[in-house]
mmCIF file of the N, C-alpha and C atoms, coordinates in Angstrom:
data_MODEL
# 
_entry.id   MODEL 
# 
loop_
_atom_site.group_PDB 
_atom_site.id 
_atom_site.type_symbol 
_atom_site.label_atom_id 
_atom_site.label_alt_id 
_atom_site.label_comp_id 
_atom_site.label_asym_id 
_atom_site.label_entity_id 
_atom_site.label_seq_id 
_atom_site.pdbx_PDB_ins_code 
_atom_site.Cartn_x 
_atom_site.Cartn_y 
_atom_site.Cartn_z 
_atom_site.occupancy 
_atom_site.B_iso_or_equiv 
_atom_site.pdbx_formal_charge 
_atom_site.auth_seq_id 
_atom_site.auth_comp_id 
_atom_site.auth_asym_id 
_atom_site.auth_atom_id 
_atom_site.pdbx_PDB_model_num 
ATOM 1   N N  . UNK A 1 1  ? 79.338  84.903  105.377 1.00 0.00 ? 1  UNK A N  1 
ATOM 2   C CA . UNK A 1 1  ? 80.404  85.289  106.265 1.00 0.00 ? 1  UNK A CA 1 
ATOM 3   C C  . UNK A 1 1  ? 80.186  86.717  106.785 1.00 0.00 ? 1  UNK A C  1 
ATOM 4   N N  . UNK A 1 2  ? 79.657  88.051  106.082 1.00 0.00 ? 2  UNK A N  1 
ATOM 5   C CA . UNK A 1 2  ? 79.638  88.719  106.459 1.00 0.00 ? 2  UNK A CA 1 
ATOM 6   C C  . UNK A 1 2  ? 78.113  89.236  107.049 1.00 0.00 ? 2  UNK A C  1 
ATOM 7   N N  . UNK A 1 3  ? 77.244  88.262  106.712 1.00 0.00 ? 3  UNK A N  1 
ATOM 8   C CA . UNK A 1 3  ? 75.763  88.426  107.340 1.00 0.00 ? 3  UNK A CA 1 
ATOM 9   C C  . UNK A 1 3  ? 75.906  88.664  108.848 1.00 0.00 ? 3  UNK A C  1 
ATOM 10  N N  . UNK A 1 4  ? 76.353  87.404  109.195 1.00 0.00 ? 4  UNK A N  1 
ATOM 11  C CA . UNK A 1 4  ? 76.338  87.699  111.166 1.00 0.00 ? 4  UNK A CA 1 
ATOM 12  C C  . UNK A 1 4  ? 77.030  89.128  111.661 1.00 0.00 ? 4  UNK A C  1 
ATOM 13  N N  . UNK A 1 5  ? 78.318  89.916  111.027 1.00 0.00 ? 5  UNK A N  1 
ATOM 14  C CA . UNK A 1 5  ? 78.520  91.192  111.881 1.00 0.00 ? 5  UNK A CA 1 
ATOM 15  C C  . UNK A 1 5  ? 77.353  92.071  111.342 1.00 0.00 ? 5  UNK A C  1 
ATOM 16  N N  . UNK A 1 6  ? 76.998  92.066  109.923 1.00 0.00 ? 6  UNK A N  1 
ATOM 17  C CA . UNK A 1 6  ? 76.084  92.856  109.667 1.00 0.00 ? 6  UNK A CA 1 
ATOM 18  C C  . UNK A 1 6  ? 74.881  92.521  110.408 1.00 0.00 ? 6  UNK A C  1 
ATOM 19  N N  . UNK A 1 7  ? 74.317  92.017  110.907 1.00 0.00 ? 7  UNK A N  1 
ATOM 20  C CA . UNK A 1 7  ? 73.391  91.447  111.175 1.00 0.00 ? 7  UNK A CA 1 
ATOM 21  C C  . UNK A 1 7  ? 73.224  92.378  112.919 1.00 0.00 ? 7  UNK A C  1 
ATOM 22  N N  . UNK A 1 8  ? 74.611  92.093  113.032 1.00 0.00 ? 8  UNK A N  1 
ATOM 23  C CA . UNK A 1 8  ? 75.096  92.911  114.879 1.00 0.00 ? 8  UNK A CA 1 
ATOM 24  C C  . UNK A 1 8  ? 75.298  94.042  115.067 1.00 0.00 ? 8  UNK A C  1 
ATOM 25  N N  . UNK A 1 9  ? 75.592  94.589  114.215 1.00 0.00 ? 9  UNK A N  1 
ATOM 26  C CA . UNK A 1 9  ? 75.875  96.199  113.771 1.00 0.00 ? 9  UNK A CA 1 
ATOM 27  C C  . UNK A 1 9  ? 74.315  96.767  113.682 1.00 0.00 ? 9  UNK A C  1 
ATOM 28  N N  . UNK A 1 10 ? 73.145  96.114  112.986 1.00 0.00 ? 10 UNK A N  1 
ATOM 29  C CA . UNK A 1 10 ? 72.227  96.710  112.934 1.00 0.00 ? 10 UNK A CA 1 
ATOM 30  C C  . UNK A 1 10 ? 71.301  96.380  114.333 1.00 0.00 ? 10 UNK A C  1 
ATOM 31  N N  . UNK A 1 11 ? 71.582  95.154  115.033 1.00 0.00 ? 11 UNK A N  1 
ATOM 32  C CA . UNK A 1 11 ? 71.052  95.368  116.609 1.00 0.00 ? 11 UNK A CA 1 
ATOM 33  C C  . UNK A 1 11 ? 71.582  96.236  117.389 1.00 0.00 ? 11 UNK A C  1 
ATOM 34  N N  . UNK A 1 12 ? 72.968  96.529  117.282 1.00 0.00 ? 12 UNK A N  1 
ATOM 35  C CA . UNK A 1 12 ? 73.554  97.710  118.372 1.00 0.00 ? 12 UNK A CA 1 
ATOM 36  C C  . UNK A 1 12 ? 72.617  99.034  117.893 1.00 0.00 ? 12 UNK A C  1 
ATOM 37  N N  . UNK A 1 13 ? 72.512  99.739  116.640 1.00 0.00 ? 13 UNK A N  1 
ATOM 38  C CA . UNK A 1 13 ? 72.657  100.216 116.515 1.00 0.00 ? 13 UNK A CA 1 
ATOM 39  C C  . UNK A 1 13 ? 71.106  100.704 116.586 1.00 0.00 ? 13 UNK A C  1 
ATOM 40  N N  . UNK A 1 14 ? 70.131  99.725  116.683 1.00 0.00 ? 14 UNK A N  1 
ATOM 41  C CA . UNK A 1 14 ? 68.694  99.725  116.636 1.00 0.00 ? 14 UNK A CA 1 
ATOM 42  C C  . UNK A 1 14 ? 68.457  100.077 118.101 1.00 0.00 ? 14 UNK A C  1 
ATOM 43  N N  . UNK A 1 15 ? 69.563  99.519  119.191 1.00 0.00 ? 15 UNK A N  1 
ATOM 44  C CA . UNK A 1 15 ? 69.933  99.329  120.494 1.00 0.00 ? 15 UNK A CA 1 
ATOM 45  C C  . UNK A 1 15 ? 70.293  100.382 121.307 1.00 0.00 ? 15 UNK A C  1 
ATOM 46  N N  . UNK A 1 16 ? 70.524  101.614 120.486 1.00 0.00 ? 16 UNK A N  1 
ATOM 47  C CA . UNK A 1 16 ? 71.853  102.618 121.032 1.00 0.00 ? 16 UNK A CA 1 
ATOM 48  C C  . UNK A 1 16 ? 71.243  103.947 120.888 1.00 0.00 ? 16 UNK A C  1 
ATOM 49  N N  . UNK A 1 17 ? 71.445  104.744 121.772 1.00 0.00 ? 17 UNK A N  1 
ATOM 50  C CA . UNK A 1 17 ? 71.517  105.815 121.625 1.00 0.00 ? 17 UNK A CA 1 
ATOM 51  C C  . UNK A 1 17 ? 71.680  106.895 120.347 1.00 0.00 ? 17 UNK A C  1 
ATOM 52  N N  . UNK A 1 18 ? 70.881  107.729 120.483 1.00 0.00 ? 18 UNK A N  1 
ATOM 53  C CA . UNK A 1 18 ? 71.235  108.745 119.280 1.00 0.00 ? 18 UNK A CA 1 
ATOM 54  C C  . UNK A 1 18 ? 72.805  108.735 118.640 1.00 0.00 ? 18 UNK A C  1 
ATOM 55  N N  . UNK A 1 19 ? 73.695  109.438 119.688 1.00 0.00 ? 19 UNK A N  1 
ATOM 56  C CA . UNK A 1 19 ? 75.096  109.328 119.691 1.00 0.00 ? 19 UNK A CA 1 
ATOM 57  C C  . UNK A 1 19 ? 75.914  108.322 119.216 1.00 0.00 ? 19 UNK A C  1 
ATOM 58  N N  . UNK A 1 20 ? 75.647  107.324 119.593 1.00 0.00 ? 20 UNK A N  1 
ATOM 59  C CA . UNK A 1 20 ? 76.430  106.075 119.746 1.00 0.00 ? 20 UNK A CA 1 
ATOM 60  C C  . UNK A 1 20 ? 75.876  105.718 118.237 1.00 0.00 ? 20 UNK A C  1 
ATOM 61  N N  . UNK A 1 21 ? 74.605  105.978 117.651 1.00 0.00 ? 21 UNK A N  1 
ATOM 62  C CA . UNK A 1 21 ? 74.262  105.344 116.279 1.00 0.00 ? 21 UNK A CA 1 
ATOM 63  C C  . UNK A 1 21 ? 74.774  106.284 115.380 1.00 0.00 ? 21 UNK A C  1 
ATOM 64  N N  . UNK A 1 22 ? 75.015  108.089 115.916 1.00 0.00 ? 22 UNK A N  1 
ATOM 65  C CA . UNK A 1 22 ? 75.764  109.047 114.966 1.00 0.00 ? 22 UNK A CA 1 
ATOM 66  C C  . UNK A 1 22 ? 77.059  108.523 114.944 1.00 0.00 ? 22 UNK A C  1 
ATOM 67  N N  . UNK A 1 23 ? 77.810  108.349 115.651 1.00 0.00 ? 23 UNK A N  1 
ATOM 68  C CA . UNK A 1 23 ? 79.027  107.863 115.471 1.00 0.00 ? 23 UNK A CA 1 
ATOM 69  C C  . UNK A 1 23 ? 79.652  106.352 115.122 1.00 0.00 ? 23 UNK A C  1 
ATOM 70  N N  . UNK A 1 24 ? 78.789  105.535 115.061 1.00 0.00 ? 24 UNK A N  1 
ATOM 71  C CA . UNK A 1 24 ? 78.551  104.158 114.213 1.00 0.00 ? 24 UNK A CA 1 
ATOM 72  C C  . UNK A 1 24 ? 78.612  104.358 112.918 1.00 0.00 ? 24 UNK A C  1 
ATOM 73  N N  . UNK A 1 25 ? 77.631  105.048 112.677 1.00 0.00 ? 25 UNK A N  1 
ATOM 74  C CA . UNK A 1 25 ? 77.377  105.536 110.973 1.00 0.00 ? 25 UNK A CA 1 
ATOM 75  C C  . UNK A 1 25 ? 78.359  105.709 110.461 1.00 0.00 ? 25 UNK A C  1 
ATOM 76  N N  . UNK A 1 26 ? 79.065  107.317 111.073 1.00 0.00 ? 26 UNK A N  1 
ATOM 77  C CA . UNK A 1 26 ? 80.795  107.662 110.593 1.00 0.00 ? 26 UNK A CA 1 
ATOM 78  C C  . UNK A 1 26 ? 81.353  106.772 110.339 1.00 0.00 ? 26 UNK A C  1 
ATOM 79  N N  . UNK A 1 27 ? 81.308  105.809 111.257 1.00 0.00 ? 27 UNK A N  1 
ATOM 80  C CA . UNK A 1 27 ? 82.346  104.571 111.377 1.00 0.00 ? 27 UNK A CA 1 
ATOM 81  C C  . UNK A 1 27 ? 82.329  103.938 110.044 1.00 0.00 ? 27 UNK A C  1 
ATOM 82  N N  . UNK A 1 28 ? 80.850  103.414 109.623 1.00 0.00 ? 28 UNK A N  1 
ATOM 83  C CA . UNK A 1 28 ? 81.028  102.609 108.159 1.00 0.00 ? 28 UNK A CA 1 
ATOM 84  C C  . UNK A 1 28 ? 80.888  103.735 107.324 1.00 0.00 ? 28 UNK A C  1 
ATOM 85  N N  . UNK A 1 29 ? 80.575  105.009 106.970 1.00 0.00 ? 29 UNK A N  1 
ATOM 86  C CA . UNK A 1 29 ? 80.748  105.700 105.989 1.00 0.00 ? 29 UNK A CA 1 
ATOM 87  C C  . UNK A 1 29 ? 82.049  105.947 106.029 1.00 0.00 ? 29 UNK A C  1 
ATOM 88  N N  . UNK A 1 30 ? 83.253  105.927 106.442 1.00 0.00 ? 30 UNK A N  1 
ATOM 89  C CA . UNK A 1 30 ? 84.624  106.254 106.534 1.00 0.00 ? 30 UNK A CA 1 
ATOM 90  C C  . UNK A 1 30 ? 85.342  105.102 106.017 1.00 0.00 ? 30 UNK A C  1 
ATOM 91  N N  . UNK A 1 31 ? 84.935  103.699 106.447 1.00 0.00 ? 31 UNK A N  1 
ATOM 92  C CA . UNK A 1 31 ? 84.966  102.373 105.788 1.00 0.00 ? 31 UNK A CA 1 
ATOM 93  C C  . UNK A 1 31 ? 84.851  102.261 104.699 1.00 0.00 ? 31 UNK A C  1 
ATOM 94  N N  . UNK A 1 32 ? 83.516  102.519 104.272 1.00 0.00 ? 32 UNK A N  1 
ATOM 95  C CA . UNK A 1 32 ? 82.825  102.319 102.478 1.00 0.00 ? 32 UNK A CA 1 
ATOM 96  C C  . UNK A 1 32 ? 83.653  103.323 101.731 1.00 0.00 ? 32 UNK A C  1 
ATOM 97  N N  . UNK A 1 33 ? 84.023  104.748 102.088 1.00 0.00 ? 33 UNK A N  1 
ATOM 98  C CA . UNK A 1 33 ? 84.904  105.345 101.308 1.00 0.00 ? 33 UNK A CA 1 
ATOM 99  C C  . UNK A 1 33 ? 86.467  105.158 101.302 1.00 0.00 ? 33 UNK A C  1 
ATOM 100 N N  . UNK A 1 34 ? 86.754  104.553 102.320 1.00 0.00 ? 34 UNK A N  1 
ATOM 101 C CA . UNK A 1 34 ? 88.066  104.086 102.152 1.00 0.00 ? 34 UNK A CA 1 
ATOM 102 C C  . UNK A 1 34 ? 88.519  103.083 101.450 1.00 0.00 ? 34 UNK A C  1 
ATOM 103 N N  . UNK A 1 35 ? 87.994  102.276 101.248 1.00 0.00 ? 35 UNK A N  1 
ATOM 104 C CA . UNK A 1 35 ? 88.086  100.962 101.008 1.00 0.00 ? 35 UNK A CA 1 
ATOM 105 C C  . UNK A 1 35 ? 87.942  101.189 99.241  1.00 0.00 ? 35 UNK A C  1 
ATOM 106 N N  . UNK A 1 36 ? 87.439  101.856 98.384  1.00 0.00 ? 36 UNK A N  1 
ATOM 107 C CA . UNK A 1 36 ? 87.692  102.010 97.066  1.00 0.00 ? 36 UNK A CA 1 
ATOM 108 C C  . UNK A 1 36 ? 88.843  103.219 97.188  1.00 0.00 ? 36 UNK A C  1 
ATOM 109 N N  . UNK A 1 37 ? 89.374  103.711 97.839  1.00 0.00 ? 37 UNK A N  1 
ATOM 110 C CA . UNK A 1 37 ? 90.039  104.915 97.795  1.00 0.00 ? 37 UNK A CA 1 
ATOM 111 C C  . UNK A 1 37 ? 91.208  104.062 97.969  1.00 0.00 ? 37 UNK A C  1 
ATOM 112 N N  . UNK A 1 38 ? 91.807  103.255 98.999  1.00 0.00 ? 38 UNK A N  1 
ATOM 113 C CA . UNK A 1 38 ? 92.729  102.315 99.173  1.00 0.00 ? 38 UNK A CA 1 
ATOM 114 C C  . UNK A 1 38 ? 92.822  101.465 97.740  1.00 0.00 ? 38 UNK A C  1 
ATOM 115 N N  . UNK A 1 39 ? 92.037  101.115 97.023  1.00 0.00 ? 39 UNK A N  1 
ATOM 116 C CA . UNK A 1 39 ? 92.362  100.486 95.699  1.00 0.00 ? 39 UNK A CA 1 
ATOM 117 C C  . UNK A 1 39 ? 92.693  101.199 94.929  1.00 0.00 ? 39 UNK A C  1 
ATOM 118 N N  . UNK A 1 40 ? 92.344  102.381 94.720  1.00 0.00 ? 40 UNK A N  1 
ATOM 119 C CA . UNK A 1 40 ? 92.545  103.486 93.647  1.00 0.00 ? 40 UNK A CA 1 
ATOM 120 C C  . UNK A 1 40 ? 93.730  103.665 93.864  1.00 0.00 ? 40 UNK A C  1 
ATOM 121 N N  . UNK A 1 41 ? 94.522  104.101 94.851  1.00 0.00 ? 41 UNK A N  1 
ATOM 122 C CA . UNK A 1 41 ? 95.841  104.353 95.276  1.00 0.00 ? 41 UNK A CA 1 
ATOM 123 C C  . UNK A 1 41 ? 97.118  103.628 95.023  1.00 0.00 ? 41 UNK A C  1 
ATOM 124 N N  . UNK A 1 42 ? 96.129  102.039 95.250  1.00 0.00 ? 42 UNK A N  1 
ATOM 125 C CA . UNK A 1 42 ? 97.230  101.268 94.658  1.00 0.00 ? 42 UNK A CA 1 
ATOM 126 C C  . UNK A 1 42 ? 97.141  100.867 93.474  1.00 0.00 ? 42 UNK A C  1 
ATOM 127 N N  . UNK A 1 43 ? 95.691  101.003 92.706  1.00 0.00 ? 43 UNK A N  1 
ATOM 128 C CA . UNK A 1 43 ? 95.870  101.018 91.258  1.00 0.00 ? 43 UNK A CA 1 
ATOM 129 C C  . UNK A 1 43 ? 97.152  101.775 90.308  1.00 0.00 ? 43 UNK A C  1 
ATOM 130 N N  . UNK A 1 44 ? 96.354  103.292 91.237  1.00 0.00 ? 44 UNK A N  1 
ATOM 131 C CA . UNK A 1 44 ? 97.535  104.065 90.929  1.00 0.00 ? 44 UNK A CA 1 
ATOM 132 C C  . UNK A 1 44 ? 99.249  104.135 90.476  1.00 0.00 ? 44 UNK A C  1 
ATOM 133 N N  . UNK A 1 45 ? 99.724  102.688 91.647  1.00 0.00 ? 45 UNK A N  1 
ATOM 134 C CA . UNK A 1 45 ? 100.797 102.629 92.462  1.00 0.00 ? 45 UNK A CA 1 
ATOM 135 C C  . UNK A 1 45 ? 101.841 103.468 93.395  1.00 0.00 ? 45 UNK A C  1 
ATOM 136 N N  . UNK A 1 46 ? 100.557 104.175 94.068  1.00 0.00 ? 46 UNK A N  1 
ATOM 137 C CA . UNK A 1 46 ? 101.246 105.225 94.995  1.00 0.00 ? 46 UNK A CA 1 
ATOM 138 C C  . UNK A 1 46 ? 101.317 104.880 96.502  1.00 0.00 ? 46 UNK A C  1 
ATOM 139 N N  . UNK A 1 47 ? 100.829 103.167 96.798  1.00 0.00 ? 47 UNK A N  1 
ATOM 140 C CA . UNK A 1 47 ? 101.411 102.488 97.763  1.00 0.00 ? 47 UNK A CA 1 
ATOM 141 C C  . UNK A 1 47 ? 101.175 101.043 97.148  1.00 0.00 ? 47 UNK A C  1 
ATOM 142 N N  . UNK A 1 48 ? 101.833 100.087 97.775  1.00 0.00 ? 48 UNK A N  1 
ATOM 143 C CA . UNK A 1 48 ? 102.139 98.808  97.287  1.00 0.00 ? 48 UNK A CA 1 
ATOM 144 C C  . UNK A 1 48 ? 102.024 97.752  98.588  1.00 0.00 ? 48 UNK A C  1 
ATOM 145 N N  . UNK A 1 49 ? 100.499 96.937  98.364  1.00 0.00 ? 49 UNK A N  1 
ATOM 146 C CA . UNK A 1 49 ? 99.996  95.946  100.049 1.00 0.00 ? 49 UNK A CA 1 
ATOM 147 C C  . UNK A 1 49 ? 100.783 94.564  99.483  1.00 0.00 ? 49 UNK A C  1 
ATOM 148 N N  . UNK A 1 50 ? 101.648 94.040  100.231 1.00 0.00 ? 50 UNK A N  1 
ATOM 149 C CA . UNK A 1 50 ? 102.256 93.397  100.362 1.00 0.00 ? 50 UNK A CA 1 
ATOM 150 C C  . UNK A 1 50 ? 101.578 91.437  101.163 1.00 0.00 ? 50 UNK A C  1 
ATOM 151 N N  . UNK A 1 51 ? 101.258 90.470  99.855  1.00 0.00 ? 51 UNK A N  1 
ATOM 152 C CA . UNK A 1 51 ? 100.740 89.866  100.480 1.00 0.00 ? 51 UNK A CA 1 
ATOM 153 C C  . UNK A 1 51 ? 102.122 88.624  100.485 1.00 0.00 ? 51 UNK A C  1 
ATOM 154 N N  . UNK A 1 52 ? 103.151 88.754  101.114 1.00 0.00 ? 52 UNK A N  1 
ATOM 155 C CA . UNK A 1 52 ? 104.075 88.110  101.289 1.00 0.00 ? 52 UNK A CA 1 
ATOM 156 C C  . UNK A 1 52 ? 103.794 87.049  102.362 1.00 0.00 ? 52 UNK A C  1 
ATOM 157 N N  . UNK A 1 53 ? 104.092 85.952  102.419 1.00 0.00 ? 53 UNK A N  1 
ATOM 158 C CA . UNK A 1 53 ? 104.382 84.957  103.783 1.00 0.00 ? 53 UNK A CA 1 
ATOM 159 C C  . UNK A 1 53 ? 105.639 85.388  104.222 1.00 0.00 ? 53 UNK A C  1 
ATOM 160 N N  . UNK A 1 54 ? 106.396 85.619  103.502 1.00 0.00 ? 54 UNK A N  1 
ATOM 161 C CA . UNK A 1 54 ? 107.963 85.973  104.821 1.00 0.00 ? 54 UNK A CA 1 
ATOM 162 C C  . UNK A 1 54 ? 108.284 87.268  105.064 1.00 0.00 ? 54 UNK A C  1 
ATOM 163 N N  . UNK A 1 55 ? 107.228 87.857  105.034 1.00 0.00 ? 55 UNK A N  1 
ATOM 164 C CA . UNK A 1 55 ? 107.153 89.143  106.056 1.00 0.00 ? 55 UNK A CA 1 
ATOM 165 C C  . UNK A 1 55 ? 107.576 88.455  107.338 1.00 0.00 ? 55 UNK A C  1 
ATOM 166 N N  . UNK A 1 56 ? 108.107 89.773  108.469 1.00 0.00 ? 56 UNK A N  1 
ATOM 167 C CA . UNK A 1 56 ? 108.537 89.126  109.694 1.00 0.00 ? 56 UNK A CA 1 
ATOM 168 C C  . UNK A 1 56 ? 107.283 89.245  110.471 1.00 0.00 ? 56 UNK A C  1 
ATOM 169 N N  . UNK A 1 57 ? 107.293 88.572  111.331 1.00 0.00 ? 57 UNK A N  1 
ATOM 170 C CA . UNK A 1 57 ? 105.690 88.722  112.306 1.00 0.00 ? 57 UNK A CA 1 
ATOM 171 C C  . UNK A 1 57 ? 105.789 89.774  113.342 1.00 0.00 ? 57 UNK A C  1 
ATOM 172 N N  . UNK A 1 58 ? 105.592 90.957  113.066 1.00 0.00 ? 58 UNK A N  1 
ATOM 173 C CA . UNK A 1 58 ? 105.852 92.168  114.074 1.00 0.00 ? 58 UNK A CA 1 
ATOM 174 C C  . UNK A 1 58 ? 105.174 91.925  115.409 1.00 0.00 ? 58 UNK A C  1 
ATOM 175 N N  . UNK A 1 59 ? 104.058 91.434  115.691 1.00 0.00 ? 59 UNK A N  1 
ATOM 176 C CA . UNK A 1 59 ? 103.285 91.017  116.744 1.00 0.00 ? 59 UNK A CA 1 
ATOM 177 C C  . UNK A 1 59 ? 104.264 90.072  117.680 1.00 0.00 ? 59 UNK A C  1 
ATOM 178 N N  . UNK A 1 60 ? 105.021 89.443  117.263 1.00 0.00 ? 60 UNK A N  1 
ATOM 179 C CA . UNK A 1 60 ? 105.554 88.517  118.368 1.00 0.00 ? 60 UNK A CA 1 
ATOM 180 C C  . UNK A 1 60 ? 107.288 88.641  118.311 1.00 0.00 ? 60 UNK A C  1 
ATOM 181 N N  . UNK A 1 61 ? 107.510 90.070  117.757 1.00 0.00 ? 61 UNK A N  1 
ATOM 182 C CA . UNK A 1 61 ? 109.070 90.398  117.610 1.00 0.00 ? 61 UNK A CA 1 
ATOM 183 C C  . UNK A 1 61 ? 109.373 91.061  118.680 1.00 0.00 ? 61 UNK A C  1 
ATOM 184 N N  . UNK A 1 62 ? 108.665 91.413  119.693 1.00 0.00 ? 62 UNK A N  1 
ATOM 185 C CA . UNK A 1 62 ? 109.056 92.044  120.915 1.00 0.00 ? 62 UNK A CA 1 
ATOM 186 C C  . UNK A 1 62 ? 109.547 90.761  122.095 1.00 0.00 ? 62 UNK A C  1 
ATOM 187 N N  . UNK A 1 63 ? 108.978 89.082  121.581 1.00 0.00 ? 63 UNK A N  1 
ATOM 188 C CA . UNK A 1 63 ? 109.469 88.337  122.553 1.00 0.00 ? 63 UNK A CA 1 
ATOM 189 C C  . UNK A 1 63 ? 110.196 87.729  122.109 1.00 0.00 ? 63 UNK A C  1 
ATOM 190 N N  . UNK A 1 64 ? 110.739 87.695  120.820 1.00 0.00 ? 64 UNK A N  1 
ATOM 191 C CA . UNK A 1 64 ? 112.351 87.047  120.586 1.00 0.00 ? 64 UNK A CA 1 
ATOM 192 C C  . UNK A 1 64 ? 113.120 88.365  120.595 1.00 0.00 ? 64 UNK A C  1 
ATOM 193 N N  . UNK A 1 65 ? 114.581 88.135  120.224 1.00 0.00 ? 65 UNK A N  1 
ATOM 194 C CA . UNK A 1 65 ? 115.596 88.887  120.022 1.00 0.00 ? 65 UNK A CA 1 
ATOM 195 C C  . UNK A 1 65 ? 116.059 89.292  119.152 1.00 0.00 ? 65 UNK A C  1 
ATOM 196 N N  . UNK A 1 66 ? 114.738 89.204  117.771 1.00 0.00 ? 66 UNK A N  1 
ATOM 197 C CA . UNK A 1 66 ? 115.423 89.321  116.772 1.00 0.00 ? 66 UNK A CA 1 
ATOM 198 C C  . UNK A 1 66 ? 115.159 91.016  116.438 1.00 0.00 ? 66 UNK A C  1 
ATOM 199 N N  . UNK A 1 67 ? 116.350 91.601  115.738 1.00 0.00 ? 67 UNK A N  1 
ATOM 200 C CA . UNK A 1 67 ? 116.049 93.089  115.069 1.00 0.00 ? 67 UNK A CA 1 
ATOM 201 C C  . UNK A 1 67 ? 115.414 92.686  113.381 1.00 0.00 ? 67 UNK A C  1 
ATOM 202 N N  . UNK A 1 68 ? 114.238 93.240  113.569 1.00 0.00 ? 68 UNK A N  1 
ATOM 203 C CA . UNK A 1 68 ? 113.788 93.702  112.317 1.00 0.00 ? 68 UNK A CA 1 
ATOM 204 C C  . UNK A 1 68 ? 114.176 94.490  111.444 1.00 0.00 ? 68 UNK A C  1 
ATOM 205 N N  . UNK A 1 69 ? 115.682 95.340  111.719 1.00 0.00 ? 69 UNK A N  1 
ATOM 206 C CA . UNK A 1 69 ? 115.820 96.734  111.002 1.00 0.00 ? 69 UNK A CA 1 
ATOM 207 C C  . UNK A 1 69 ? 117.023 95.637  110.992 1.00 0.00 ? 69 UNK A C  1 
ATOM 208 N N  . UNK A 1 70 ? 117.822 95.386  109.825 1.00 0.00 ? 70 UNK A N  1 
ATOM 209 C CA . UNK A 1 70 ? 119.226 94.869  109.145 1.00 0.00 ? 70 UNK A CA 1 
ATOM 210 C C  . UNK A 1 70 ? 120.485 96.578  109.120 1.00 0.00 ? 70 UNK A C  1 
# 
């Protein structure tokens, strides 16, 4: 599953400009450190990811009428 973007990430980037491959890089080094830093945090419990189904669907609450805030 994750072969094919990896796979695209390293043609752009084989593909691209100096620039465009310096600022790619950032991109997944900011990723790879976030992504254990985001667990640590909530190991921690100093935020809490919510894998609920009846969350409200914020994406499509602007075309009904409903208020999200009670």
């Amino acid at each position: 599953m994750c072969v094919p973007p990896t796979v695209l990430i390293c043609v752009v980037l084989a593909l691209s400009t100096v620039k465009v491959m310096a600022v790619s890089v950032f991109a997944i080094l900011i990723g790879l450190v976030l992504q254990p830093f985001l667990k640590y945090i909530e190991k921690k419990r100093w935020v809490k990811f919510s894998t609920s189904a009846d969350l409200p669907d914020l994406h499509n609450a602007h075309e009904s009428n409903e208020s999200l805030v009670s």
